[in-house]
mmCIF file of the N, C-alpha and C atoms, coordinates in Angstrom:
data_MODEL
# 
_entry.id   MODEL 
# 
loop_
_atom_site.group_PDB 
_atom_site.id 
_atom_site.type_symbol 
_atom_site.label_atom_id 
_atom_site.label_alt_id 
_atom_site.label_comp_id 
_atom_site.label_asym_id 
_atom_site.label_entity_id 
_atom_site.label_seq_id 
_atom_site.pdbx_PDB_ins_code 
_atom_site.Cartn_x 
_atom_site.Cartn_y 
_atom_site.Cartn_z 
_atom_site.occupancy 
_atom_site.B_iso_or_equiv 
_atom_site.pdbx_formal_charge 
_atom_site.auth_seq_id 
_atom_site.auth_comp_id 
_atom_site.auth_asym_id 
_atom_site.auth_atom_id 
_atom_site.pdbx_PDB_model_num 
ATOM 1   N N  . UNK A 1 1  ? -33.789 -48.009 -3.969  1.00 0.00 ? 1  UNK A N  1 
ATOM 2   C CA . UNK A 1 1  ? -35.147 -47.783 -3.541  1.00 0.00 ? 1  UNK A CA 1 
ATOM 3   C C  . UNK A 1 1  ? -35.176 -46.591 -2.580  1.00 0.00 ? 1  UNK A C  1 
ATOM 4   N N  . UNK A 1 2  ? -36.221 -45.675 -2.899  1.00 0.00 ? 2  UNK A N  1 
ATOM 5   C CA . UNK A 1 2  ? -36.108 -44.616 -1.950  1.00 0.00 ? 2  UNK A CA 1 
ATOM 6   C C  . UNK A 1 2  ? -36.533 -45.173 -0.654  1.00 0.00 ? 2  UNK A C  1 
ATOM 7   N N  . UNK A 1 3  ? -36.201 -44.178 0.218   1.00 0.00 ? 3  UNK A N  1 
ATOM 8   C CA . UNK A 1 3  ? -36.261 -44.762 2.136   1.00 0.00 ? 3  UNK A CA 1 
ATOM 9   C C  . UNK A 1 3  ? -37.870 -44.386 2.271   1.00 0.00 ? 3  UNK A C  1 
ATOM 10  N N  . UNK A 1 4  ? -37.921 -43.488 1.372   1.00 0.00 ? 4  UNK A N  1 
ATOM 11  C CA . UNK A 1 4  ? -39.524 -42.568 1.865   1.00 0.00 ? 4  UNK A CA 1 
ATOM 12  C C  . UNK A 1 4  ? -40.738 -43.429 2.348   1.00 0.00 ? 4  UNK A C  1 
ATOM 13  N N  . UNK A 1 5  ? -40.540 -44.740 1.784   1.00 0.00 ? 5  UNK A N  1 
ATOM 14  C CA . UNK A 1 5  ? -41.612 -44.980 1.718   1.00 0.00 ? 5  UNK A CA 1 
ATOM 15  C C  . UNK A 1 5  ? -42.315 -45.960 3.289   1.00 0.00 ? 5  UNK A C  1 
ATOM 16  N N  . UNK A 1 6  ? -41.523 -46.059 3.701   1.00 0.00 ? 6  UNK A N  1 
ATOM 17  C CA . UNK A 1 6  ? -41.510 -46.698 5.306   1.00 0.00 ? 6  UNK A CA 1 
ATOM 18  C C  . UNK A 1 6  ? -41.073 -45.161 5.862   1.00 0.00 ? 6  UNK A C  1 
ATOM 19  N N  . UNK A 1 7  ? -41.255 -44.054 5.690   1.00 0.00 ? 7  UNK A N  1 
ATOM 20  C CA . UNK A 1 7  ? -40.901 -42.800 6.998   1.00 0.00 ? 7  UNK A CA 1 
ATOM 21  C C  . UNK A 1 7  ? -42.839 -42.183 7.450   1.00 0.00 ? 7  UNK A C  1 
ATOM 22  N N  . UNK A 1 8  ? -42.399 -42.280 8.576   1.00 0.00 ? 8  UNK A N  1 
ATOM 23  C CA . UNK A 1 8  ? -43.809 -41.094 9.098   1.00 0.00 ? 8  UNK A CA 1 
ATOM 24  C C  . UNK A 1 8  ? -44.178 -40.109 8.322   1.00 0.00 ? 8  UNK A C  1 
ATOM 25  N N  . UNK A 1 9  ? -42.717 -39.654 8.177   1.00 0.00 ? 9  UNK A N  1 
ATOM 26  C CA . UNK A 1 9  ? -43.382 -37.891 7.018   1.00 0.00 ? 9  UNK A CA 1 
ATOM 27  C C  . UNK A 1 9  ? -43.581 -38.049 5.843   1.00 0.00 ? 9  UNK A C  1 
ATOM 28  N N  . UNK A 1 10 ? -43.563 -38.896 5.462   1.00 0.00 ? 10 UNK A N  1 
ATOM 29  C CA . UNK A 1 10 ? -44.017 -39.134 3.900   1.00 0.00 ? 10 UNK A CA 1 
ATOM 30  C C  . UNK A 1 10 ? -44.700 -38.309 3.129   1.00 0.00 ? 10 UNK A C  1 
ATOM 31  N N  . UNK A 1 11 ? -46.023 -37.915 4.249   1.00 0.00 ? 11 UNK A N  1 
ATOM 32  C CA . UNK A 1 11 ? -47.248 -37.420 3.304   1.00 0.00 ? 11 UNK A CA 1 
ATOM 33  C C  . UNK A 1 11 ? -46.987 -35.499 3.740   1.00 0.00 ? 11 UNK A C  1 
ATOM 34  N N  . UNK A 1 12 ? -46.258 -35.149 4.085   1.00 0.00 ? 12 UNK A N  1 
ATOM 35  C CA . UNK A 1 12 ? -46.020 -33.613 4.302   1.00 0.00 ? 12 UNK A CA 1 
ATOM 36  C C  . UNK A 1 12 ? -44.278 -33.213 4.425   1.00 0.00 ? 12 UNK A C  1 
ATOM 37  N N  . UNK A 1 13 ? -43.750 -34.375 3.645   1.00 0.00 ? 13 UNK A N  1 
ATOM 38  C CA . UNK A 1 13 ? -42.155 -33.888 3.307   1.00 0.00 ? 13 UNK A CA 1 
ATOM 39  C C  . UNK A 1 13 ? -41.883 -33.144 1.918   1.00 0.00 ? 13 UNK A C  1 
ATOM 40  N N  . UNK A 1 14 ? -41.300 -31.987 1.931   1.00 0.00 ? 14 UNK A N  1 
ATOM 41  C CA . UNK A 1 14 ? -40.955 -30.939 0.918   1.00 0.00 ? 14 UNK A CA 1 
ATOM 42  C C  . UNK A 1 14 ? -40.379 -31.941 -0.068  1.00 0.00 ? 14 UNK A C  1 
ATOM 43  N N  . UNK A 1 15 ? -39.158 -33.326 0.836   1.00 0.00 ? 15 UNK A N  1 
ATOM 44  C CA . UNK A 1 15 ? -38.053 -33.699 -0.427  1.00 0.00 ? 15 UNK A CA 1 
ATOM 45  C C  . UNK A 1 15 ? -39.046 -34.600 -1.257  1.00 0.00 ? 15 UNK A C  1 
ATOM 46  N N  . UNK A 1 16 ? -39.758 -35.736 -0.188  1.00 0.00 ? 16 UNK A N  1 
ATOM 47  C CA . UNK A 1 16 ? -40.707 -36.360 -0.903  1.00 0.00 ? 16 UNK A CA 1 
ATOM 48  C C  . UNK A 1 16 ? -41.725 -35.890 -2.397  1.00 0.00 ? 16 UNK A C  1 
ATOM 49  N N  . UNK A 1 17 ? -41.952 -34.444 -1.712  1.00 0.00 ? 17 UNK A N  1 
ATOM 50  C CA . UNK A 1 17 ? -42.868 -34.038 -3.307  1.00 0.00 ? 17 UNK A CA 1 
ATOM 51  C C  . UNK A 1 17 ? -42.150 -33.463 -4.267  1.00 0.00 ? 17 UNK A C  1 
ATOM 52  N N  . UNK A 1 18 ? -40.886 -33.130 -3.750  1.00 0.00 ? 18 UNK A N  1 
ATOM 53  C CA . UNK A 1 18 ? -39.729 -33.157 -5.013  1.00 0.00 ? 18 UNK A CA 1 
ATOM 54  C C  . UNK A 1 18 ? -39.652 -34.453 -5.999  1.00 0.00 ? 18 UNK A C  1 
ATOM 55  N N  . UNK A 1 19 ? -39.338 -35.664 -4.961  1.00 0.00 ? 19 UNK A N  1 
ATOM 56  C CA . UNK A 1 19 ? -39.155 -36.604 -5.798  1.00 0.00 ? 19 UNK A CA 1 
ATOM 57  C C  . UNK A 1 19 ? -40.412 -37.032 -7.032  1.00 0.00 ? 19 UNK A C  1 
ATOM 58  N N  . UNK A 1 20 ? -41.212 -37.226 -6.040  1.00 0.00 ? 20 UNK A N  1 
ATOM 59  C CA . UNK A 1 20 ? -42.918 -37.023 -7.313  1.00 0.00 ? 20 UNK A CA 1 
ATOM 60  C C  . UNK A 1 20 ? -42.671 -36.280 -8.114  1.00 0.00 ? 20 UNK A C  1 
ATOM 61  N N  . UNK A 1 21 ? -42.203 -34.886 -8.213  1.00 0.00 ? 21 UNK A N  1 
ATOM 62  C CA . UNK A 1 21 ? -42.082 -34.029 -9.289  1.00 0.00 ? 21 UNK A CA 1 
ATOM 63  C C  . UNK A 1 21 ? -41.490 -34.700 -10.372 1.00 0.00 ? 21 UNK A C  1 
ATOM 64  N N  . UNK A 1 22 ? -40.123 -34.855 -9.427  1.00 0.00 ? 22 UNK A N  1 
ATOM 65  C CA . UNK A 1 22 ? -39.228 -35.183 -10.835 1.00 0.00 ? 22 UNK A CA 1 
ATOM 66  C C  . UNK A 1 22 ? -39.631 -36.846 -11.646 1.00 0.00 ? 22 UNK A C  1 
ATOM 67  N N  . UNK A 1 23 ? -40.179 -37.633 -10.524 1.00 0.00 ? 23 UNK A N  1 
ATOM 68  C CA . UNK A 1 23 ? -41.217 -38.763 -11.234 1.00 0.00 ? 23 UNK A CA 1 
ATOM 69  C C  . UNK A 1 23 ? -42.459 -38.275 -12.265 1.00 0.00 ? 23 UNK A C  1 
ATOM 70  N N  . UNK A 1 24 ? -42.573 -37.576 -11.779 1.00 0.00 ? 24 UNK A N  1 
ATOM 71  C CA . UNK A 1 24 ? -44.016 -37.099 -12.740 1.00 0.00 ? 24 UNK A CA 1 
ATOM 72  C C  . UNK A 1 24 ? -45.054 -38.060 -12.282 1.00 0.00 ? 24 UNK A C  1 
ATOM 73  N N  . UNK A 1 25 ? -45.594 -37.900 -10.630 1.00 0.00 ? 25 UNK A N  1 
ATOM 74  C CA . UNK A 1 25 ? -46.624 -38.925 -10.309 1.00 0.00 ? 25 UNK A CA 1 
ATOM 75  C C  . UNK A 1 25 ? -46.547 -37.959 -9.129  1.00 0.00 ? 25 UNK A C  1 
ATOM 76  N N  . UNK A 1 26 ? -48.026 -38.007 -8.586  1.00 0.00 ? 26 UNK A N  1 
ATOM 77  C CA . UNK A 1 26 ? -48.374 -38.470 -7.384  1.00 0.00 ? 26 UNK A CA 1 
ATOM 78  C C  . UNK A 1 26 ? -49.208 -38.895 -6.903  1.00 0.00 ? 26 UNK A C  1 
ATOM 79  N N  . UNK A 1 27 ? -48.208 -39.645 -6.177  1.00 0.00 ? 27 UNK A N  1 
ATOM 80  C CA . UNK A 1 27 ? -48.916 -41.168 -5.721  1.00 0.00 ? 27 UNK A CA 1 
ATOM 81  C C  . UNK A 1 27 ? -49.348 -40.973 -4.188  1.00 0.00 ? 27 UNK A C  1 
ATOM 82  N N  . UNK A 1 28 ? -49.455 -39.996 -3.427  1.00 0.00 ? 28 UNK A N  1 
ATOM 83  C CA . UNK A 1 28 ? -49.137 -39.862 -2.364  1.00 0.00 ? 28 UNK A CA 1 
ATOM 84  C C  . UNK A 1 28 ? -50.797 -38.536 -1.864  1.00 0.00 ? 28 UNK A C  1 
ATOM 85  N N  . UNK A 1 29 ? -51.761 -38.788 -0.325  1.00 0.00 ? 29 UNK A N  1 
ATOM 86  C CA . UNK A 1 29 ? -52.214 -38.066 -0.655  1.00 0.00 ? 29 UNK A CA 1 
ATOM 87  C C  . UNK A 1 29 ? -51.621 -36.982 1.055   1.00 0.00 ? 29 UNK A C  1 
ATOM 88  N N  . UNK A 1 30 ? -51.987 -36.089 0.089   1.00 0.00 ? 30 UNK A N  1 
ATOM 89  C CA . UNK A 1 30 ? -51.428 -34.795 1.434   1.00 0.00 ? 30 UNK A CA 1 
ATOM 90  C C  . UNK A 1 30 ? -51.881 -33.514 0.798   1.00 0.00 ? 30 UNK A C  1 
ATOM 91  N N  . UNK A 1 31 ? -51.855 -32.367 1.804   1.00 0.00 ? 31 UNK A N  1 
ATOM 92  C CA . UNK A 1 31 ? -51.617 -31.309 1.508   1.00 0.00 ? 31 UNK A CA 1 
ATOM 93  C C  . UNK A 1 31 ? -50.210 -30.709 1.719   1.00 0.00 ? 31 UNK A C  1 
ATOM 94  N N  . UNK A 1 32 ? -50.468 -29.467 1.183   1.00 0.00 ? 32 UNK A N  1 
ATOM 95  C CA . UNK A 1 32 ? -49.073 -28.771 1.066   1.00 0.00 ? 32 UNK A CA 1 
ATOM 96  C C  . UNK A 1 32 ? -47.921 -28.840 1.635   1.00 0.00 ? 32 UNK A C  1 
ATOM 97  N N  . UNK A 1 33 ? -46.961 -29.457 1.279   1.00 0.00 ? 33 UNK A N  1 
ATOM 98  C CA . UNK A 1 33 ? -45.749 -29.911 1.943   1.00 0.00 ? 33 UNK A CA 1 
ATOM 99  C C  . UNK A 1 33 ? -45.301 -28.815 3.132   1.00 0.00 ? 33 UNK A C  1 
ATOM 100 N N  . UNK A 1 34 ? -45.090 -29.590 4.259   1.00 0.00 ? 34 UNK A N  1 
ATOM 101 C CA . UNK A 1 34 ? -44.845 -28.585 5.393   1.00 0.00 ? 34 UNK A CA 1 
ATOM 102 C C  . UNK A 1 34 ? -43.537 -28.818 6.531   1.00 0.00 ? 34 UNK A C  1 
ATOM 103 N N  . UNK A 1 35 ? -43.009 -30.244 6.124   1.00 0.00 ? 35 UNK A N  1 
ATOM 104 C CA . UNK A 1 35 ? -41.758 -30.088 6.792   1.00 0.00 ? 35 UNK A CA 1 
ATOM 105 C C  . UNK A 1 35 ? -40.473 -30.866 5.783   1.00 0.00 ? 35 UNK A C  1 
ATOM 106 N N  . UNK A 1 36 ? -39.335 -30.130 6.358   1.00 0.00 ? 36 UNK A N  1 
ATOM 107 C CA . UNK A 1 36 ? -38.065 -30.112 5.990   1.00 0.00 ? 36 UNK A CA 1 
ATOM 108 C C  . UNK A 1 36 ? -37.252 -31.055 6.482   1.00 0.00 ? 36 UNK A C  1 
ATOM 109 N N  . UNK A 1 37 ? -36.514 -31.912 5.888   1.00 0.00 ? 37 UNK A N  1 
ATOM 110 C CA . UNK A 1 37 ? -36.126 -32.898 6.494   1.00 0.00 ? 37 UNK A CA 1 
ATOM 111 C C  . UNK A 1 37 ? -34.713 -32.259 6.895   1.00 0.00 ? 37 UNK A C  1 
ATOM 112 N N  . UNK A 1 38 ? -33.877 -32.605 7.580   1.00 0.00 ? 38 UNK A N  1 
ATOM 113 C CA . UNK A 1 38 ? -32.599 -32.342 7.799   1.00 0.00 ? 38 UNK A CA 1 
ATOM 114 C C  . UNK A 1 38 ? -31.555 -33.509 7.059   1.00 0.00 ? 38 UNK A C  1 
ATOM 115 N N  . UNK A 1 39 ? -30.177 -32.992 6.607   1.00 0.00 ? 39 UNK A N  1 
ATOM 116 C CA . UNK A 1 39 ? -29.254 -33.861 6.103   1.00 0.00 ? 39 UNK A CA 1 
ATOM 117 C C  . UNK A 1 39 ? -29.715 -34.935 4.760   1.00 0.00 ? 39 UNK A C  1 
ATOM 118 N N  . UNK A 1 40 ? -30.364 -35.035 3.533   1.00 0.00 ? 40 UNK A N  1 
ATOM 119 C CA . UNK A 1 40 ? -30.745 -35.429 3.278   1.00 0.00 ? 40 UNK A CA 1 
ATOM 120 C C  . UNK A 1 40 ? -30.107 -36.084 1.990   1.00 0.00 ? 40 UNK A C  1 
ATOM 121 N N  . UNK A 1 41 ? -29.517 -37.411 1.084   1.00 0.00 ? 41 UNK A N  1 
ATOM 122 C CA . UNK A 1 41 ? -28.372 -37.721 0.456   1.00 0.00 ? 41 UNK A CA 1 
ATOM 123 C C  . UNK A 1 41 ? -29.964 -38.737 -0.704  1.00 0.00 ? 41 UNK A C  1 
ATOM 124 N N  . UNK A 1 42 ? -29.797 -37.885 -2.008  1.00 0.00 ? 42 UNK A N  1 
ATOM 125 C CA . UNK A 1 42 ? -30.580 -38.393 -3.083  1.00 0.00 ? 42 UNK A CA 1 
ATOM 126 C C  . UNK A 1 42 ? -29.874 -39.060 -4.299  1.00 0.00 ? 42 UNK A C  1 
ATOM 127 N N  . UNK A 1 43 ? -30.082 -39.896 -4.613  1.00 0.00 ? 43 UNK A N  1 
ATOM 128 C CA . UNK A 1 43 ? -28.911 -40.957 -5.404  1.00 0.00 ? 43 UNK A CA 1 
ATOM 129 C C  . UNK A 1 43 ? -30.012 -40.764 -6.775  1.00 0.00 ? 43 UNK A C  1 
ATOM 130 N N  . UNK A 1 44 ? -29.150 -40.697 -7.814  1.00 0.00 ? 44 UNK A N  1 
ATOM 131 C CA . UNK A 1 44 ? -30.016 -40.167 -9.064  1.00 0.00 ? 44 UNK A CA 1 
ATOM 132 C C  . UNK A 1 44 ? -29.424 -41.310 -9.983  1.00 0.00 ? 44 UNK A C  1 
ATOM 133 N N  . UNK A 1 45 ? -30.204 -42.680 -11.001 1.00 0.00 ? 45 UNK A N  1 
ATOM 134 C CA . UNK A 1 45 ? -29.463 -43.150 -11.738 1.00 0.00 ? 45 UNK A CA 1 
ATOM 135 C C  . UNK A 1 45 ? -30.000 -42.678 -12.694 1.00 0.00 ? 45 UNK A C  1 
ATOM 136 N N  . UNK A 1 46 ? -28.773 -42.705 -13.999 1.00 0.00 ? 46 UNK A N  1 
ATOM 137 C CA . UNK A 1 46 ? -29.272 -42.356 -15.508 1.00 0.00 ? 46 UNK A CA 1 
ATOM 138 C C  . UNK A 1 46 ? -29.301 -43.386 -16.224 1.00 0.00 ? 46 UNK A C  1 
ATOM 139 N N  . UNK A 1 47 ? -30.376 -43.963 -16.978 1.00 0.00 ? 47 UNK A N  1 
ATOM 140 C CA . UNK A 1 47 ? -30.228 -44.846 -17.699 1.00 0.00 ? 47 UNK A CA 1 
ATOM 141 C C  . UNK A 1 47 ? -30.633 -44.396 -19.277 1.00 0.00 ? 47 UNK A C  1 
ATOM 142 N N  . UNK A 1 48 ? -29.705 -44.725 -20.168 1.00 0.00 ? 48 UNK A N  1 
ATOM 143 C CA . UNK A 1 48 ? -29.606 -44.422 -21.514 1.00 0.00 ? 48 UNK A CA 1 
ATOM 144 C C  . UNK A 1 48 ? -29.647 -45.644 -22.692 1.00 0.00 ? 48 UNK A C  1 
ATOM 145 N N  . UNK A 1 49 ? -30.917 -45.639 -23.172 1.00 0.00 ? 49 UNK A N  1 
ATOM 146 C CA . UNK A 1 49 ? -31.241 -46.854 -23.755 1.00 0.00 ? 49 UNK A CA 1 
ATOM 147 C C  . UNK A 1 49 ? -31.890 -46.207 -25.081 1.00 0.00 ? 49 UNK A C  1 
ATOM 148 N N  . UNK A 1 50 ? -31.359 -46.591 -25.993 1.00 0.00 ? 50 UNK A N  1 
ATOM 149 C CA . UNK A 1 50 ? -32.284 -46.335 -27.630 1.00 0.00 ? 50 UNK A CA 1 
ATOM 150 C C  . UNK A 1 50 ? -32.681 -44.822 -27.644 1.00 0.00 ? 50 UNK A C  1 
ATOM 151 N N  . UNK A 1 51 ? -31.212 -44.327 -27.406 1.00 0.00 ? 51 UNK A N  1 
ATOM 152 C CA . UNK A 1 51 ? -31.271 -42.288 -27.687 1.00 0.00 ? 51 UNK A CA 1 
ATOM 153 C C  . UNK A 1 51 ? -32.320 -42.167 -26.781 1.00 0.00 ? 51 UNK A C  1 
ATOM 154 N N  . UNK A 1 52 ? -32.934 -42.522 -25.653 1.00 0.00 ? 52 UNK A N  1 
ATOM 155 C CA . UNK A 1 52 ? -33.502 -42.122 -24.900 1.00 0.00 ? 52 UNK A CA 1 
ATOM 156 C C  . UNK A 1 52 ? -33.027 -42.289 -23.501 1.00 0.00 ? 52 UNK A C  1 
ATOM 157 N N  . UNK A 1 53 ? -33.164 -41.123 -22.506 1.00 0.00 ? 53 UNK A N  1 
ATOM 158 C CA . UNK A 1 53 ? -32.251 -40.757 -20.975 1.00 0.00 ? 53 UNK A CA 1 
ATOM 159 C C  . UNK A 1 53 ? -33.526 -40.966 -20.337 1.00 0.00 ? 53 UNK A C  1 
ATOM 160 N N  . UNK A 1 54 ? -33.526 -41.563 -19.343 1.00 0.00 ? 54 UNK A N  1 
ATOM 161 C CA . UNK A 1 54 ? -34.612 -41.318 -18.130 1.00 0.00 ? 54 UNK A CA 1 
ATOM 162 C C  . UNK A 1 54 ? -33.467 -41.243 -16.695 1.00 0.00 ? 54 UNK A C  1 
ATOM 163 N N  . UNK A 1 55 ? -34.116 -40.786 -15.848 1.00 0.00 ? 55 UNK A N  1 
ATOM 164 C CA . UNK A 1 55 ? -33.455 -40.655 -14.617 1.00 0.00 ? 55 UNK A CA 1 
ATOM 165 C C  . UNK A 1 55 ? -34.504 -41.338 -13.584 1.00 0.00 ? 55 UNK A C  1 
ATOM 166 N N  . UNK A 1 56 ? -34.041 -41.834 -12.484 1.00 0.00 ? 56 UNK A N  1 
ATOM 167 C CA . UNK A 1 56 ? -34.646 -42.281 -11.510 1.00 0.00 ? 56 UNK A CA 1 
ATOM 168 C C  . UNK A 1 56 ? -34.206 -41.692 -10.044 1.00 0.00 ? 56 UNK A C  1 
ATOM 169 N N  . UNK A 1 57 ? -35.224 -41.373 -9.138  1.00 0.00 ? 57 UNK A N  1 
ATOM 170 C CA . UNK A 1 57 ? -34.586 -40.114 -8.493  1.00 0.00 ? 57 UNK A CA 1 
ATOM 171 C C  . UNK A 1 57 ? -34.889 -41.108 -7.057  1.00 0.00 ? 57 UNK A C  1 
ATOM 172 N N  . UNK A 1 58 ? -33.888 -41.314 -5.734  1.00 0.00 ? 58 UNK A N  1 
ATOM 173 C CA . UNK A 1 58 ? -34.069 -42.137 -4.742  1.00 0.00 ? 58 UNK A CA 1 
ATOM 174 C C  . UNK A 1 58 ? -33.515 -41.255 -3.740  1.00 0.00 ? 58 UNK A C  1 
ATOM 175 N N  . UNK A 1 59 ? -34.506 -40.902 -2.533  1.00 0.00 ? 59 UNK A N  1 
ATOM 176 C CA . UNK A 1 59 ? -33.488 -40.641 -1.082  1.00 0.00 ? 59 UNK A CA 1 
ATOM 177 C C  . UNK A 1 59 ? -33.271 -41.856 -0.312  1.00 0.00 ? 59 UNK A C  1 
ATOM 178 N N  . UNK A 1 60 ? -31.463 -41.711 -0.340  1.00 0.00 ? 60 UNK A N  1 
ATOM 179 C CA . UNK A 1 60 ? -31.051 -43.096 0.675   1.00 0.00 ? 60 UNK A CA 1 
ATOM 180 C C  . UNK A 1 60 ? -30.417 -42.491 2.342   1.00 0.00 ? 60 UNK A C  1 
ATOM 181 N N  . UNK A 1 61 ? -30.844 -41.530 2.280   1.00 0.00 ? 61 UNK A N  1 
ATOM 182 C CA . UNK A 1 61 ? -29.998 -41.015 3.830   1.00 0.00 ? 61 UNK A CA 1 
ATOM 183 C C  . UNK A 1 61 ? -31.078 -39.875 4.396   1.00 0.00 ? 61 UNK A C  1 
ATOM 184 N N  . UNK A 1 62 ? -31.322 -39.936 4.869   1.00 0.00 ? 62 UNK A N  1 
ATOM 185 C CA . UNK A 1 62 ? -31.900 -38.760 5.411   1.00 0.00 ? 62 UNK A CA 1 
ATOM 186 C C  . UNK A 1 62 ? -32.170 -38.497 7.137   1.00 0.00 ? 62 UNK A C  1 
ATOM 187 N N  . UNK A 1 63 ? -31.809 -37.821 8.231   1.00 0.00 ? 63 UNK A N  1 
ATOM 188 C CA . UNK A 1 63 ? -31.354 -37.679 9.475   1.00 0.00 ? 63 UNK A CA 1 
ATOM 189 C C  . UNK A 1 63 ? -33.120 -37.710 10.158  1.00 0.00 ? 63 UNK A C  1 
ATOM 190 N N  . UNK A 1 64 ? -33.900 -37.298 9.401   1.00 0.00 ? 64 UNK A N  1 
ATOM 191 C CA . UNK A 1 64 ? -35.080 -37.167 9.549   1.00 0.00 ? 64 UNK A CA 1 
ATOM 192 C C  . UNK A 1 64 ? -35.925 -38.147 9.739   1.00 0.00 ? 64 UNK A C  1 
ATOM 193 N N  . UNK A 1 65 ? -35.657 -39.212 8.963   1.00 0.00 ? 65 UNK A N  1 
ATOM 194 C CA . UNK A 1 65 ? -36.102 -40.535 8.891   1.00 0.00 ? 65 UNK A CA 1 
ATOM 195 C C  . UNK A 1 65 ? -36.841 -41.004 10.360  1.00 0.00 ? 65 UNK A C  1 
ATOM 196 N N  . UNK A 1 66 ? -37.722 -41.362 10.176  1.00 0.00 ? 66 UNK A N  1 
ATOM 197 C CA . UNK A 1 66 ? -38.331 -42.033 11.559  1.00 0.00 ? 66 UNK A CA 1 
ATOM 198 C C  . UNK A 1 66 ? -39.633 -43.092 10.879  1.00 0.00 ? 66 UNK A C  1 
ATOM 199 N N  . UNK A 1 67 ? -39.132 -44.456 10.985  1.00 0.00 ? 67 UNK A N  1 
ATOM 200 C CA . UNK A 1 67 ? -40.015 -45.461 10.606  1.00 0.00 ? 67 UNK A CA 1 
ATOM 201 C C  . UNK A 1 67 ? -41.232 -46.015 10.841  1.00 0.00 ? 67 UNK A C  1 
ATOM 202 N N  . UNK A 1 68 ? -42.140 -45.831 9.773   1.00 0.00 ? 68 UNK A N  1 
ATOM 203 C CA . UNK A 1 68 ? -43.621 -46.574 10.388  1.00 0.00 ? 68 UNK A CA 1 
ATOM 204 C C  . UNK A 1 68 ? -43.757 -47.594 8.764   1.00 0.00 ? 68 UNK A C  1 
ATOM 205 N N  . UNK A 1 69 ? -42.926 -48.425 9.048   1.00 0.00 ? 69 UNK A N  1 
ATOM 206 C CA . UNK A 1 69 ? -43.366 -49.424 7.495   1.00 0.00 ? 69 UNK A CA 1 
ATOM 207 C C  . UNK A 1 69 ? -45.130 -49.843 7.161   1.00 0.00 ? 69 UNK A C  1 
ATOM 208 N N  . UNK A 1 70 ? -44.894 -49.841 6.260   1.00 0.00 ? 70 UNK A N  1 
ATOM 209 C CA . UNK A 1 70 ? -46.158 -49.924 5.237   1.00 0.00 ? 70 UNK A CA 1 
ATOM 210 C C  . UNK A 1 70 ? -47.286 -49.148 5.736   1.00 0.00 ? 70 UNK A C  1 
ATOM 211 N N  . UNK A 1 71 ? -46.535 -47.725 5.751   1.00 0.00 ? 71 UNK A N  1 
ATOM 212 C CA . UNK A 1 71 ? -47.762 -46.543 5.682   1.00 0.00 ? 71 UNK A CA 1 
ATOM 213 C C  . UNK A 1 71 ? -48.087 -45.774 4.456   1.00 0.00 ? 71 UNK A C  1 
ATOM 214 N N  . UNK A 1 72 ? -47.210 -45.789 3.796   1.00 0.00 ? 72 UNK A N  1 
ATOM 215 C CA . UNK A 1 72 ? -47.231 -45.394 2.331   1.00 0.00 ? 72 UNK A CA 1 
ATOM 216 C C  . UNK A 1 72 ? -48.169 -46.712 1.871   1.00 0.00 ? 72 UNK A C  1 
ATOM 217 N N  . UNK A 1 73 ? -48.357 -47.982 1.609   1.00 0.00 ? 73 UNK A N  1 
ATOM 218 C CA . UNK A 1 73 ? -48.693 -48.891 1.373   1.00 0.00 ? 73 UNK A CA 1 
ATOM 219 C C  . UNK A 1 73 ? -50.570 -48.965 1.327   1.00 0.00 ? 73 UNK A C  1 
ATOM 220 N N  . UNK A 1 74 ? -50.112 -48.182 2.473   1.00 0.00 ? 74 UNK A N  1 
ATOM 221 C CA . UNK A 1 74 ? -51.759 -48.453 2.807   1.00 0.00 ? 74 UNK A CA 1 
ATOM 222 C C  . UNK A 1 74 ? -52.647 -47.051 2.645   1.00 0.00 ? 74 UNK A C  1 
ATOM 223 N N  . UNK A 1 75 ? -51.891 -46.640 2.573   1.00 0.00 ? 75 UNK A N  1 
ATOM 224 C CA . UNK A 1 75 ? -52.642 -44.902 2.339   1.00 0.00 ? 75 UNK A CA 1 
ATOM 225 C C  . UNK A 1 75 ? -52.237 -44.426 0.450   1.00 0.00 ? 75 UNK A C  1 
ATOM 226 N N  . UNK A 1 76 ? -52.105 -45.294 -0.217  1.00 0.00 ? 76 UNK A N  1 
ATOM 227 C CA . UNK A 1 76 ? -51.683 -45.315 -1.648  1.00 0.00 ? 76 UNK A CA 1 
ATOM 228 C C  . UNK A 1 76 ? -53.109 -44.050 -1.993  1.00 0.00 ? 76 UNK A C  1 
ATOM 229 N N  . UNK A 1 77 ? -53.255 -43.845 -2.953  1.00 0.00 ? 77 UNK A N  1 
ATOM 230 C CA . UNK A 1 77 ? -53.987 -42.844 -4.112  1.00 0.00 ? 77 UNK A CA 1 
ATOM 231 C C  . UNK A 1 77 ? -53.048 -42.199 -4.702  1.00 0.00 ? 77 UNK A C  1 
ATOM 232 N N  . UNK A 1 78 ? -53.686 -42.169 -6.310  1.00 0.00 ? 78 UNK A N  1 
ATOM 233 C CA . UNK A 1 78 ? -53.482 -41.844 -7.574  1.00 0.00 ? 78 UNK A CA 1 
ATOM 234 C C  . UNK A 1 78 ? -53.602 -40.345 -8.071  1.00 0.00 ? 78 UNK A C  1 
ATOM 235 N N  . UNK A 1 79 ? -53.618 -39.668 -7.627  1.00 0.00 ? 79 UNK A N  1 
ATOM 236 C CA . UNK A 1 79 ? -54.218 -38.680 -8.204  1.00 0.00 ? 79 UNK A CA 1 
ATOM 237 C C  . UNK A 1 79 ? -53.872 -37.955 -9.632  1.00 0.00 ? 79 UNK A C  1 
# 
C-alpha cells in the first residue's frame, strides 16, 4: 500500500502525481505539483495473468513523509 495516502503533501507531491500517472487516475484534487520529496523508495509489483502484465506502483519510504491520516480520505475527487 502506498504511504501517500496518510502524508500532508499528498495533494502538491511531484512523486504522488507520478504515481497517478502511471495508475492512470486521478483521484486526488490539487494544482500543479510543487514539492519534492527527499529519499524516496517505490516498490513496483508485476502481475502476469492470461498474456496480460499490469504493474502496481507503491511509495513505501519516503524521508518526507509527515502524517495527517485520513486526509486523502476526505478530500477524495474523481476527476
Amino acid at each position: 500500500m502506498c504511504i501517500c495516502i496518510n502524508c500532508r503533501h499528498i495533494y502538491n507531491c511531484e512523486i504522488y502525481r507520478f504515481i497517478e500517472e502511471q495508475h492512470k487516475e486521478k483521484l486526488t484534487k490539487r494544482v500543479k505539483p510543487s514539492f519534492i520529496p527527499n529519499d524516496t523508495i517505490l516498490n513496483i509489483n508485476i502481475d502476469k495473468r492470461y498474456n496480460n502484465i499490469t504493474f502496481d506502483w507503491d511509495l513505501i519510504e519516503c524521508l518526507s513523509f509527515i502524517e495527517e491520516p485520513g486526509l486523502w480520505g476526505k478530500n477524495i475527487k474523481k476527476y
